[in-house]
C-alpha positions as CSV (number, residue, x, y, z in Angstrom):
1,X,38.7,-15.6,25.3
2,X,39.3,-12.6,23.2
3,X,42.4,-11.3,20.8
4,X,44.5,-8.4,22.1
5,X,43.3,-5.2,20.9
6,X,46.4,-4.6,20.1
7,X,47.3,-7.6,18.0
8,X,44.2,-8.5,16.1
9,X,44.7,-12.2,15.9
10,X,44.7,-14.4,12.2
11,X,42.4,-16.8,11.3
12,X,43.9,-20.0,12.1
13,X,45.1,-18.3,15.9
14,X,40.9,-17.6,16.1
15,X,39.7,-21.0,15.2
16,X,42.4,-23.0,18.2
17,X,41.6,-20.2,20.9
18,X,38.5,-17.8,20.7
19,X,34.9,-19.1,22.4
20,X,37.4,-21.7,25.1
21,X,38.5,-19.9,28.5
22,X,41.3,-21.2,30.3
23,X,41.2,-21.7,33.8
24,X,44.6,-21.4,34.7
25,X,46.3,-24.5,35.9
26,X,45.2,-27.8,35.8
27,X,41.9,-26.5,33.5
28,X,41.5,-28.2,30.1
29,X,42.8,-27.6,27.3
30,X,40.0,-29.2,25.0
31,X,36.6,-27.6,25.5
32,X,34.8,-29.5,28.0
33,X,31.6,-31.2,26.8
34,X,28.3,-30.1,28.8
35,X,25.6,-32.7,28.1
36,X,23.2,-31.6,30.4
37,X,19.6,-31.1,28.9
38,X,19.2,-28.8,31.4
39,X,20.4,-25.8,33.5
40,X,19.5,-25.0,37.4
41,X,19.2,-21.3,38.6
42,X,20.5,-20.0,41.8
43,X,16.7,-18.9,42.8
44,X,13.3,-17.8,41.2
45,X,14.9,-13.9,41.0
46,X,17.3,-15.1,38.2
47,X,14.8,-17.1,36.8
48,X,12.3,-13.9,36.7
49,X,15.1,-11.7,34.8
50,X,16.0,-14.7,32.3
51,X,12.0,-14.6,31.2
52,X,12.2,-10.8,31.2
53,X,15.2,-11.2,28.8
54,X,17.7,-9.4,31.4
55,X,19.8,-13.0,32.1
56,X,21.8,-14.6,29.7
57,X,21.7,-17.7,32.0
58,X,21.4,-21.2,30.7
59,X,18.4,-22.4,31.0
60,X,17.4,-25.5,28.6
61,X,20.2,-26.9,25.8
62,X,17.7,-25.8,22.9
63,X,18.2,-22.4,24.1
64,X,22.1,-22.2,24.5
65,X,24.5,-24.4,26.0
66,X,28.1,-23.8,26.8
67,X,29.9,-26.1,24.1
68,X,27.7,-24.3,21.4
69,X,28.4,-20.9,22.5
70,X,32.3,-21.8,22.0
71,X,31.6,-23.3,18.6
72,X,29.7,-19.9,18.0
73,X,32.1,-17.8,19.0
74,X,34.4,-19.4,16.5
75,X,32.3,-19.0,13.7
76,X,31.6,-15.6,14.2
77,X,35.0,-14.4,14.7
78,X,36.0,-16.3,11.5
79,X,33.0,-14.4,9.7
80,X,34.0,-11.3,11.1
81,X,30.3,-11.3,12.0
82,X,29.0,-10.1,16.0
83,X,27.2,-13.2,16.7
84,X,26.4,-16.7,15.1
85,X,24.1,-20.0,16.2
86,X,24.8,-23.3,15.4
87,X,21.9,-25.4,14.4
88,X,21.4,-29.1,13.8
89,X,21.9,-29.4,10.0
90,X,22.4,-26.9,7.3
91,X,19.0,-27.2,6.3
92,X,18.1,-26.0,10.0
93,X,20.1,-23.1,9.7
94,X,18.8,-22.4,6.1
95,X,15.3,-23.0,7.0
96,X,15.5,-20.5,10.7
97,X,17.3,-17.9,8.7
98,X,14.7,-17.6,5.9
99,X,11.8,-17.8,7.9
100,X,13.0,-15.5,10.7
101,X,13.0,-12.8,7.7
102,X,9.9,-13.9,5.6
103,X,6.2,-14.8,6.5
104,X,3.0,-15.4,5.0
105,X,2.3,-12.6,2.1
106,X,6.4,-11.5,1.6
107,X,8.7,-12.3,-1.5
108,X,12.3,-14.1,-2.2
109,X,14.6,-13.5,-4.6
110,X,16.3,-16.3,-4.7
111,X,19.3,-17.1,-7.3
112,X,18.2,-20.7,-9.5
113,X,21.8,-22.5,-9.1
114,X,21.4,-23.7,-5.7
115,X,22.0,-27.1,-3.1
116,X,19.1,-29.3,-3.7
117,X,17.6,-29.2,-0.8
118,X,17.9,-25.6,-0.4
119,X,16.1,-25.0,-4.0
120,X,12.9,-27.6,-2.8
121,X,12.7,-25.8,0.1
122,X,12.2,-22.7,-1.7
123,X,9.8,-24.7,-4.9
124,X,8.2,-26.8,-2.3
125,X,7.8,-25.7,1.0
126,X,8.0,-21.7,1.2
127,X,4.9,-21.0,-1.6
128,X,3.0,-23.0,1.1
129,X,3.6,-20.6,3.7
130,X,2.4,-18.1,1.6
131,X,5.8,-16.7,0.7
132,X,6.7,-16.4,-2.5
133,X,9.7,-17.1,-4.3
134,X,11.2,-15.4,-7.8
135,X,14.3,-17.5,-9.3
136,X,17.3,-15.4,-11.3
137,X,20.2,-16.7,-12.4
138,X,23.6,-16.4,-10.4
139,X,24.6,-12.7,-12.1
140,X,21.7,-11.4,-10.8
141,X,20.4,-10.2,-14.1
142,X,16.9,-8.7,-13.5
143,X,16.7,-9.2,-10.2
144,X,16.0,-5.1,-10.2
145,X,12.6,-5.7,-12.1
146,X,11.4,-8.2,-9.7
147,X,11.7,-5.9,-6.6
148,X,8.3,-4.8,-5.4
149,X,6.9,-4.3,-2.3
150,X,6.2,-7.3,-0.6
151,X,10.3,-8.5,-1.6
152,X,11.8,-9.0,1.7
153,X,15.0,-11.0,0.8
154,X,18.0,-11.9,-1.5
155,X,18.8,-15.5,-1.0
156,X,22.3,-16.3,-2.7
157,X,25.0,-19.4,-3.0
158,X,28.5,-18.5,-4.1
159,X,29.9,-20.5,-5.1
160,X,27.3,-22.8,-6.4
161,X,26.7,-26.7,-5.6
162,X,27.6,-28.6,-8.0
163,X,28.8,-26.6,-10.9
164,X,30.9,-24.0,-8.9
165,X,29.3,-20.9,-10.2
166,X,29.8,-17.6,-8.7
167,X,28.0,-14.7,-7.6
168,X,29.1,-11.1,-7.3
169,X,29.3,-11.1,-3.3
170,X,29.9,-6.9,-3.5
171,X,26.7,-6.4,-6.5
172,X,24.5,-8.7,-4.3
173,X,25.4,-7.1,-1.4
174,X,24.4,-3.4,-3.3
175,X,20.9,-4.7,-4.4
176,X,20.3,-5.7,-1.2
177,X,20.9,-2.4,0.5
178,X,19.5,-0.4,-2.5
179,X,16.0,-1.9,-1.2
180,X,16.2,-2.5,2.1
181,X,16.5,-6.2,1.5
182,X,17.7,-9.1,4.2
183,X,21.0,-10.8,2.5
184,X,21.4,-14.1,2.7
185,X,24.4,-16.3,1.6
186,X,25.9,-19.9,1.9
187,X,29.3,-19.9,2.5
188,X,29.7,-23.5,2.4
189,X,31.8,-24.1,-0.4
190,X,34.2,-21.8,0.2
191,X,34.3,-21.6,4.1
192,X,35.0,-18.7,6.0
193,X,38.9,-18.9,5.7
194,X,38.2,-18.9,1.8
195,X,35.4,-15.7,1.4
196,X,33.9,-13.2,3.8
197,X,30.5,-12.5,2.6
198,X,30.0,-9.8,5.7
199,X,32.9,-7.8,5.1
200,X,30.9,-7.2,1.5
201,X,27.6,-6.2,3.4
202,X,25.6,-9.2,3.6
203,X,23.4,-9.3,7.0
204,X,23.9,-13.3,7.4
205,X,26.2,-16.3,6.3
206,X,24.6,-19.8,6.0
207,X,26.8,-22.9,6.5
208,X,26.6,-26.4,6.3
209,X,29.1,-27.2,9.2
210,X,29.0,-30.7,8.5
211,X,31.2,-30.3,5.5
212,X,34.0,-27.9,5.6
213,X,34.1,-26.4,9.1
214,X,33.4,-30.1,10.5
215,X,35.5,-31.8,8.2
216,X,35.6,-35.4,9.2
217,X,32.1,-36.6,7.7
218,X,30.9,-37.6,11.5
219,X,28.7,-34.9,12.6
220,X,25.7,-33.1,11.4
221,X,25.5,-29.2,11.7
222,X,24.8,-25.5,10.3
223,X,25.7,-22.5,11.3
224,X,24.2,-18.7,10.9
225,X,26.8,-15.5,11.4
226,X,25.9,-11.6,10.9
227,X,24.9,-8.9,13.1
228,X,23.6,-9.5,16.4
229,X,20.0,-8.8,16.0
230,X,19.7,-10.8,13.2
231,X,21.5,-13.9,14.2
232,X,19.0,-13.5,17.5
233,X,16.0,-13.2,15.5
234,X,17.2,-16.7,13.6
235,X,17.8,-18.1,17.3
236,X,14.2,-17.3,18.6
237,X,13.2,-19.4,15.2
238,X,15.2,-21.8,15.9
239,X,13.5,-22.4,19.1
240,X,10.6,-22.6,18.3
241,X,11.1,-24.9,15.3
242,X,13.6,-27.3,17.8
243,X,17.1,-27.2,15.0
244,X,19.2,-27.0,18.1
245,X,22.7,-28.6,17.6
246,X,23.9,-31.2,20.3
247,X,26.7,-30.8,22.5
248,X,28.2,-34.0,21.6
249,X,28.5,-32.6,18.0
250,X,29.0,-29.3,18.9
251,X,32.7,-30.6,20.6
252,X,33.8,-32.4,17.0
253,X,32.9,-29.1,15.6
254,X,35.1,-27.3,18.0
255,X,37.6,-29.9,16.8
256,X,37.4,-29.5,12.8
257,X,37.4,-25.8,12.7
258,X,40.9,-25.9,14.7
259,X,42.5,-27.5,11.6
260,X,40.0,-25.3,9.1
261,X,42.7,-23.6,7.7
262,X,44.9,-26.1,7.0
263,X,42.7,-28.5,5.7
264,X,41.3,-26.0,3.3
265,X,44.7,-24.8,1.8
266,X,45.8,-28.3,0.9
267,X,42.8,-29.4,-0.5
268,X,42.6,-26.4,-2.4
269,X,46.1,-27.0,-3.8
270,X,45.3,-30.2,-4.6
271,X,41.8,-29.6,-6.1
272,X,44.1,-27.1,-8.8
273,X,46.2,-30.6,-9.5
274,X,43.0,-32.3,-10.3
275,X,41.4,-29.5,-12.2
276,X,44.1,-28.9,-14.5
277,X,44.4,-33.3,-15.0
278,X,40.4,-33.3,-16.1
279,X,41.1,-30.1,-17.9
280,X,43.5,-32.1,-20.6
281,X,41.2,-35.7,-20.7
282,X,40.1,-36.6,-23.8
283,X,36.7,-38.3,-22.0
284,X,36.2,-35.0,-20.1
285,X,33.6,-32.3,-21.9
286,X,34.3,-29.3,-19.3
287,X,35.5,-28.9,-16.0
288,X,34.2,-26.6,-13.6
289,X,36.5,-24.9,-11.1
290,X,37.0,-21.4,-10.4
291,X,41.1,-21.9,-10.1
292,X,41.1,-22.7,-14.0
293,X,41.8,-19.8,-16.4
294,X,39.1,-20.8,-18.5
295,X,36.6,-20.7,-16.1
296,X,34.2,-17.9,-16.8
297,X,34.0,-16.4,-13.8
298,X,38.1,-16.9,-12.6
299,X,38.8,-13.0,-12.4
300,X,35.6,-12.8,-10.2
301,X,36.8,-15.3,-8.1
302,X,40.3,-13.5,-7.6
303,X,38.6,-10.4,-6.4
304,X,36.6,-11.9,-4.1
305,X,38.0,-15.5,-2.8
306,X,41.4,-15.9,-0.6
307,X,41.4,-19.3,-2.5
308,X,39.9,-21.4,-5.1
309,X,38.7,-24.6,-2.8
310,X,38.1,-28.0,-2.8
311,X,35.2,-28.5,-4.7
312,X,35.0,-29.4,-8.4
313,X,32.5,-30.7,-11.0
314,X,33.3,-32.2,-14.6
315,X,31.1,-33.4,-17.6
316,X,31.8,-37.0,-19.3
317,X,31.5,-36.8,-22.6
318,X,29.6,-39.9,-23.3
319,X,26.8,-39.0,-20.6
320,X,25.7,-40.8,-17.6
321,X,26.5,-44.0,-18.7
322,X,29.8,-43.0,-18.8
323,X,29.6,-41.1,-15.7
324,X,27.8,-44.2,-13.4
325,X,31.2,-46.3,-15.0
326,X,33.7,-44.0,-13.4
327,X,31.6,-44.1,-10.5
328,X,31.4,-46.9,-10.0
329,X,35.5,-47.9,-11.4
330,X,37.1,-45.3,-8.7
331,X,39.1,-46.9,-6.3
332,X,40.9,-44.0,-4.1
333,X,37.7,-42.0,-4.0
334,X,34.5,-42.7,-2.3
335,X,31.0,-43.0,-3.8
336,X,29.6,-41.2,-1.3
337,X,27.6,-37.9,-0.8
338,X,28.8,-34.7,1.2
339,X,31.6,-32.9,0.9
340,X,34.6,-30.7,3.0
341,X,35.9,-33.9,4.7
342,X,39.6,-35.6,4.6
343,X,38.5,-38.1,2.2
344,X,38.1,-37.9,-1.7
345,X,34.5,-38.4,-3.1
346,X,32.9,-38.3,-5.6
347,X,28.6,-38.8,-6.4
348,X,26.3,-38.5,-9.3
349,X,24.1,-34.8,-8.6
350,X,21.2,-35.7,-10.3
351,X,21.0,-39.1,-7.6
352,X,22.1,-36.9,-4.7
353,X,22.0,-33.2,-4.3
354,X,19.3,-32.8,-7.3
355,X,17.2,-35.7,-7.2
356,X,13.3,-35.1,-8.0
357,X,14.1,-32.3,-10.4
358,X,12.9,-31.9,-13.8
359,X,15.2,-31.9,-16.8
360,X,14.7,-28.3,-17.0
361,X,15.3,-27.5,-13.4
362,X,18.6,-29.3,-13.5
363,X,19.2,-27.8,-17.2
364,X,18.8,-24.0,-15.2
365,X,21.1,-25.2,-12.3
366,X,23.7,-25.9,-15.3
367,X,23.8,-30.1,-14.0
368,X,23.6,-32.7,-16.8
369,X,23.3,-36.7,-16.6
370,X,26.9,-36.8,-16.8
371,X,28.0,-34.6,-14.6
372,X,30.1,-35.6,-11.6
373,X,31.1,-33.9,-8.1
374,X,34.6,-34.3,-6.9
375,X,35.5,-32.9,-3.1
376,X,39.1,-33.2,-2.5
377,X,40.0,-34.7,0.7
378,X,43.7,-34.4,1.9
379,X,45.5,-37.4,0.3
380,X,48.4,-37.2,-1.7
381,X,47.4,-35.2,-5.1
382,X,49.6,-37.6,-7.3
383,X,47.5,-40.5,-5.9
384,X,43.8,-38.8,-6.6
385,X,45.3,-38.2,-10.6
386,X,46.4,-41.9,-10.9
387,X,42.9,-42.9,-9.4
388,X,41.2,-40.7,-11.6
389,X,43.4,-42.2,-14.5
390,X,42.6,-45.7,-14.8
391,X,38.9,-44.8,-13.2
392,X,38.2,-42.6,-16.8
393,X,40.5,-45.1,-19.2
């Protein structure tokens, strides 16, 4: 289904209706879920033209399958993007995209304040491969000087897990085109109904769609959006490398991104509540959240954000013994890793997200022993402060 020409449709009217058709009466209304492994063709002619690349038939679920194609139809209608693939995990999607635009002998730039498992990827994995990696920090400051000729790609996370820092989607974008550079960025704090990385000239937006666009913490999921030749470029790595996503979990992520928008603007509201509450603890050393005035980057994140989200970080004073007490005191919130779903959590970084990394390494991504990662589910705001309350007295 597509929006009238006419009427270009909103966000929340894109994420109930684009990527389902209707069938008139007596068709569904929820997606339909095609678990068949499989796909048969109507003879060995069609068959011929799909290997030739002239079919677009279905062949084998790895390859396409009808529930994903409506998730990614979603996706990259809320990206504004022509195409997107949906991939197993977030670290599939990560992994397809950077190695669809990098081999053996070409360089990253990569910004330092990244997910965990993105940054080992990048320490561990890519260097392996033969690819190698340059770190800056999220302004971007002398990324210019590290441009040379095998640089192939600007890798990018605004804004950042854990500590919410942001980077300059429109600069990025700029110093990518300057040098003919594939840009990358995860969207996955801020979602697509928050920031739209393309319209700033980015070639592809990473998600992890088990947090935000899921949204109930019970699948597992990425997503890639951008131009069409891209995204098919990511999909022939993904194929090879086997990320697909299944059809089971491709239908709960149908379901989550219907309520994207709604979810995200009351947890955002909400997350403000909180923000401003640790802002005026006496326990609390800083609070990082691009909604607070004092945050160092809050004009940034007017210019370039619809909406401040639902992810937040703070530092306890008294360390990570402090921290592993409130922890463990909370009551409300969960203890649990994640993030983007209805219910409050909370977890330690440096046991989660940025585990097996140096002091240094978590010094550069701006974590310390005592900091803590809230993501605001959709309770009642006065309940998460009173939590919070007795959790920090």
């Amino acid at each position: 289904m597509k929006p009238p020409k006419t009427s270009p449709w909103g966000d929340a009217t894109r994420a109930i209706h684009l990527g389902e058709s209707r069938h008139g009466v007596g068709g569904p209304v929820a997606a339909p879920i095609v678990r068949s492994s499989t796909f048969t063709f109507p003879d060995t002619a069609e068959m011929k033209r799909w290997a030739e690349g002239r079919s677009s038939a279905y062949i084998y679920t790895r390859y396409g399958n009808p529930t994903l194609a409506a998730a990614e139809e979603k996706i990259a209608a809320l990206e504004g993007g022509e195409a997107a693939l949906v991939t197993a995990s977030g670290m599939a999607a990560i992994s397809s995209a950077l190695l669809a635009a990098l081999g053996a002998g070409d360089e990253l730039i990569a910004t330092r304040q990244l997910y965990g498992g993105t940054y080992r990827l990048m320490r561990d994995v890519l260097p392996r491969l033969g690819i190698g990696v340059h770190f800056v920090e999220s302004d971007l400051g002398g990324a210019e000087r590290l441009v040379g000729p095998k640089t192939r790609a600007l890798y990018v996370e605004t804004p950042t897990n854990p500590t919410l820092q942001l980077v300059d989607l429109k600069n990025a974008a700029k110093l990518a085109r300057r040098h003919r550079l594939v840009s990358l960025v995860d969207n996955t704090f801020a979602s697509p109904v928050l920031q739209k990385p393309l319209a700033y000239g980015f070639d592809l937006v990473l998600h992890s769609a088990t947090k935000f666009l899921g949204g109930h913490s019970d699948l597992l999921g990425g997503a890639v959006a951008g131009g069409r030749d891209w995204v098919g470029r990511v999909r022939q790595m993904m194929i090879v490398l086997g990320g697909c996503m299944d059809p089971e979990g491709a239908f709960l992520l149908l379901r989550g991104i219907k309520t994207l928008g709604l979810r995200v603007e009351r947890q955002s509201e909400s997350a403000l509540e909180v923000a401003r509450f640790l802002q005026s603890h006496p326990r609390v050393a800083q609070v990082h959240y691009p909604g607070l005035v004092s945050h160092p980057q809050h004009q940034l994140a007017r210019r370039q954000m619809r909406g401040f989200g639902s992810m937040l970080a703070f530092d306890l004073r008294d360390g990570l013994a402090a921290a592993r007490r409130f922890c463990d005191r909370v009551r409300l919130f969960l203890l649990a890793a994640s993030l983007g779903g209805v219910e409050s959590l909370v977890v330690l970084p440096i046991f989660t997200s940025h585990y097996r990394m140096s002091r240094a390494e978590l010094a550069a991504a701006g974590v310390s022993p005592g900091t803590v990662r809230v993501s605001i589910g959709l309770e009642d705001a006065r309940d998460l402060i009173a939590d919070l309350k007795q959790a920090l007295a």
